[in-house]
N, C-alpha and C positions, 0 to 999 in steps of 0.2 A: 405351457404348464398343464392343460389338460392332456390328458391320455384316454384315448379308447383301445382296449383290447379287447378283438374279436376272437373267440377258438369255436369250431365247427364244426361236426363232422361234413359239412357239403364241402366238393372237391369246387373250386373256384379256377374255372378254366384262364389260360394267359390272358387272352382278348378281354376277360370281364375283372381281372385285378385291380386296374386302372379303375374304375371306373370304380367301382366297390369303396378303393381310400380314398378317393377324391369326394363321394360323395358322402362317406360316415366322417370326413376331415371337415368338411365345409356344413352341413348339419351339427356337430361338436362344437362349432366357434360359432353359430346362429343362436344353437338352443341357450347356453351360456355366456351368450355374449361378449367373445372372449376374442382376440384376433388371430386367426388362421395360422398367421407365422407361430406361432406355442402350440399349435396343435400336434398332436402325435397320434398316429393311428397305428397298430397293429396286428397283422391280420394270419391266425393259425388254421389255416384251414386242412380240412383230410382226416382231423383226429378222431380218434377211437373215441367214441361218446354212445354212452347210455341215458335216458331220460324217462324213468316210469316204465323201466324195464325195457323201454323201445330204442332202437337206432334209427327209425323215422329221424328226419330232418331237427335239429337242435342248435342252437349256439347258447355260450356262455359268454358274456359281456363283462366289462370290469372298467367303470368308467371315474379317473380320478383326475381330483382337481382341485386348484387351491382355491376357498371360496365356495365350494360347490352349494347352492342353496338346496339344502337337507329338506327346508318345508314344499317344495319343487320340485320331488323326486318320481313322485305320482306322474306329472307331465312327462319329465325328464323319461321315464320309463315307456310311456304310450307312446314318446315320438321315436325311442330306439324300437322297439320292437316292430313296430311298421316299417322301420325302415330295413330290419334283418327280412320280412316278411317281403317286402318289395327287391332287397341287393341278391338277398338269399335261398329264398322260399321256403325260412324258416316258420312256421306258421307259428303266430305271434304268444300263443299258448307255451311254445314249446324254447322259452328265450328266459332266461335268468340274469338277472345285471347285481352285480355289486358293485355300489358307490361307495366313494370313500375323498373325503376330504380333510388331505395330510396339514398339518403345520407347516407354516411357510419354512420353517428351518429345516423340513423333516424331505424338503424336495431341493433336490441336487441342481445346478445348472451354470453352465462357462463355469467352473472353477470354482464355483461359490452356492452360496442355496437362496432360496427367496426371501 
């Protein structure tokens, strides 16, 4: 049930793909204690992106989930960003996240919603 979406503009070469969803998949089911198999990562890299007029290094984040503790977004924020700054080198200023925690009716899954 959680999702992380990454968009970028850094080109994320083949060799370090892997590595990149496995480690923002397994981080996602840590921070929110959630189990790994409902994880969902997805990762848009290459895009056309502005930030304070610059194309210096940037990602946009978009991290949702049923439950998402809203008083824990301050954390929930420090540990994405570190970790765009470590997968990435997006440097951590330059990282915007919107969370959003849907209604269990409002998320889809096997044929049914939660």
């Amino acid at each position: 049930m959680p999702l992380l979406h990454i968009t970028t503009n850094q080109r994320v070469q083949d060799d370090h793909r892997e590595t990149v969803l496995k480690k923002a998949s397994a981080q996602v089911a840590e921070m929110l204690s959630k189990p790994e198999s409902y994880v969902m990562v997805v990762l848009d890299d290459g895009t056309d992106m502005l930030f304070a007029g610059s194309d210096e290094p940037v990602a946009y984040l978009e991290l949702k989930s049923l439950g998402l503790p809203e008083d824990d977004t301050s954390r929930l924020s420090l540990t994405l960003c570190n970790l765009m700054n470590e997968l990435l080198g997006v440097p951590v200023e330059r990282v915007y996240i919107e969370f959003a925690g849907p209604a269990r009716h409002l998320w889809g899954w096997n044929q049914g919603t939660f």
